[in-house]
C-alpha beads as a LAMMPS data file, in Angstrom:
LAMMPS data file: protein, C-alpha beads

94 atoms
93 bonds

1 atom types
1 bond types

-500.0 500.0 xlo xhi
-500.0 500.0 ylo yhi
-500.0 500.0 zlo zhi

Masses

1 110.0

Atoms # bond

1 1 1 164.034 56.864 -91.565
2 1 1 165.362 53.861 -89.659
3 1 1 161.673 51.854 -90.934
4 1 1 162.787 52.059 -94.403
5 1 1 165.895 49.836 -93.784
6 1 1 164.927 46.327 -95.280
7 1 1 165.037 43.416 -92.495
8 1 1 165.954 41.072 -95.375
9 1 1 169.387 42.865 -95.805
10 1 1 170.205 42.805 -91.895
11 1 1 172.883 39.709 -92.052
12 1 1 176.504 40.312 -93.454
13 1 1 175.842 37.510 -95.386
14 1 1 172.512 38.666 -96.968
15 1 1 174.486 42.171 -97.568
16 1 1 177.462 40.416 -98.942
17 1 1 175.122 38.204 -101.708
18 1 1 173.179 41.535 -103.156
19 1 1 176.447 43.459 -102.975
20 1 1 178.171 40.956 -105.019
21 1 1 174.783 40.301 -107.451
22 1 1 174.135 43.845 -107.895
23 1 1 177.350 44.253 -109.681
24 1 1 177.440 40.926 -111.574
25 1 1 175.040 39.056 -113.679
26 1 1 175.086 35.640 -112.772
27 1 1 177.071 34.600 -109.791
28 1 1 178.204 30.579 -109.148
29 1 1 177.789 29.359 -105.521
30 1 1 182.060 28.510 -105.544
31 1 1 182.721 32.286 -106.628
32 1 1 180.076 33.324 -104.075
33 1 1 181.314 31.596 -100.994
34 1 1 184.873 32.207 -101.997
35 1 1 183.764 36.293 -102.027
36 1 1 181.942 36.130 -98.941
37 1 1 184.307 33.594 -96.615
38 1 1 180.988 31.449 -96.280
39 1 1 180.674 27.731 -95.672
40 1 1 178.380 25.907 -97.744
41 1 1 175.096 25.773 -95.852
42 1 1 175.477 29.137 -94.830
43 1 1 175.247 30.364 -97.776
44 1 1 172.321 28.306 -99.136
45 1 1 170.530 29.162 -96.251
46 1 1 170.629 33.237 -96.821
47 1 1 170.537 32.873 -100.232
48 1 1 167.265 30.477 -100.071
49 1 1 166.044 33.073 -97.839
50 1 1 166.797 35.727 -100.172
51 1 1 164.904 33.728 -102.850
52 1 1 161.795 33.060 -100.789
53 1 1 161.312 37.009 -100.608
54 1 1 161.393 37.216 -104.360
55 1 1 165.143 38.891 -104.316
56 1 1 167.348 36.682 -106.003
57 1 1 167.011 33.823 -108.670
58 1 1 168.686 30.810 -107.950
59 1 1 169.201 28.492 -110.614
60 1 1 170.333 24.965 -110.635
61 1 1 171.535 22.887 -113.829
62 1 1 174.255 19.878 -114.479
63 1 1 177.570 20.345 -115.962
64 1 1 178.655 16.821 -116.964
65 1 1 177.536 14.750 -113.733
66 1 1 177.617 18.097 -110.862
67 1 1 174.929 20.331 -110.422
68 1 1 175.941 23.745 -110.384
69 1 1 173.929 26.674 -108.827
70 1 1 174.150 29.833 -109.852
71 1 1 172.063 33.457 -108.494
72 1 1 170.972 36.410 -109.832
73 1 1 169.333 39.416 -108.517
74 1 1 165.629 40.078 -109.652
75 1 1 163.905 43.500 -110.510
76 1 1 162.152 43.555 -107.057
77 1 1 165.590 42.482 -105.308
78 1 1 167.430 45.368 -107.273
79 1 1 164.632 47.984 -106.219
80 1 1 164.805 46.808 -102.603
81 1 1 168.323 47.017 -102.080
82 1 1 168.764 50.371 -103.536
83 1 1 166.023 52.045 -101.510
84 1 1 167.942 50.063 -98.190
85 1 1 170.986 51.569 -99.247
86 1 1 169.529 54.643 -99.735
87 1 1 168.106 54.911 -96.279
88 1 1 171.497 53.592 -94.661
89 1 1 173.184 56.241 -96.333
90 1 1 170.557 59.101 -95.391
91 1 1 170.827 57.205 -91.894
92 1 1 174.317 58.008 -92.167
93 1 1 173.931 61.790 -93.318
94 1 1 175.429 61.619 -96.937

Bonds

1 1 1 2
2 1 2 3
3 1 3 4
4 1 4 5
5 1 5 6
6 1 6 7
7 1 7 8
8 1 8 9
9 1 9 10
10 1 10 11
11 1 11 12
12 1 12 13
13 1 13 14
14 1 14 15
15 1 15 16
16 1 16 17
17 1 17 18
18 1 18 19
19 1 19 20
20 1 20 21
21 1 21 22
22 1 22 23
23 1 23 24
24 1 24 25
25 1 25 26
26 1 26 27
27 1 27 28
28 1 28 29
29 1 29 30
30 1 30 31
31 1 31 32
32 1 32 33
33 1 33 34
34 1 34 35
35 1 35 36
36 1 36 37
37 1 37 38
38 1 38 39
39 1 39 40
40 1 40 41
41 1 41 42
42 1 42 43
43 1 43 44
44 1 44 45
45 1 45 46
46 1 46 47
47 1 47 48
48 1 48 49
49 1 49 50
50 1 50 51
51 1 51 52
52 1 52 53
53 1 53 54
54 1 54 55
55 1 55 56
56 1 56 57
57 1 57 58
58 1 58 59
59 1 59 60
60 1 60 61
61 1 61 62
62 1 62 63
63 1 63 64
64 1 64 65
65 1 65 66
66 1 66 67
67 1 67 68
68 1 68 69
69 1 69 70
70 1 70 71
71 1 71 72
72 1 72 73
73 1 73 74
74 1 74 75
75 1 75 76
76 1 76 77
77 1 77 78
78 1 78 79
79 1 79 80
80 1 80 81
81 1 81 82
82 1 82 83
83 1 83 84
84 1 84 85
85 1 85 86
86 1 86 87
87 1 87 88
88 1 88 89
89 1 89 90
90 1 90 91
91 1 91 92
92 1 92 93
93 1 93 94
């Protein structure tokens, strides 16, 4: 049971970002860091990570002269974090 938790999802940080995206459509990076108590890089870095493994969409565009980046959960990001909450909560006997 424990092998079907999902490594990805093993940082607060990567919990906190699906938590958040699996709720929401598309999330800013201020309103995400705000949410999760994050400094900037630390929440590029997990959230890069997260994109790597096909989880989340990240998208950058300019409004006015600032960039702004925004995520989103994918498909295979929504099916993976439902099957790893799934186990925690057979894990957890409920």
């Amino acid at each position: 049971m424990i092998t079907q938790l999902n490594k990805e999802f093993e940082s607060r940080v990567r919990l906190g970002i699906m938590s958040v995206l699996m709720v929401n459509d598309w999330v800013d990076f201020n309103e995400m860091k705000h949410l999760l108590e994050v400094t900037d890089g630390n929440l590029a870095s997990h959230s890069s990570a997260l994109e790597k493994s096909g989880f989340i969409e990240i998208k950058k565009e300019f409004v006015g002269k600032k960039t702004k980046t925004s995520y989103r959960v994918t498909n295979a990001g929504r099916q993976a974090f439902t099957e790893h909450i799934n186990a925690l909560e057979k894990l957890l006997g409920k």
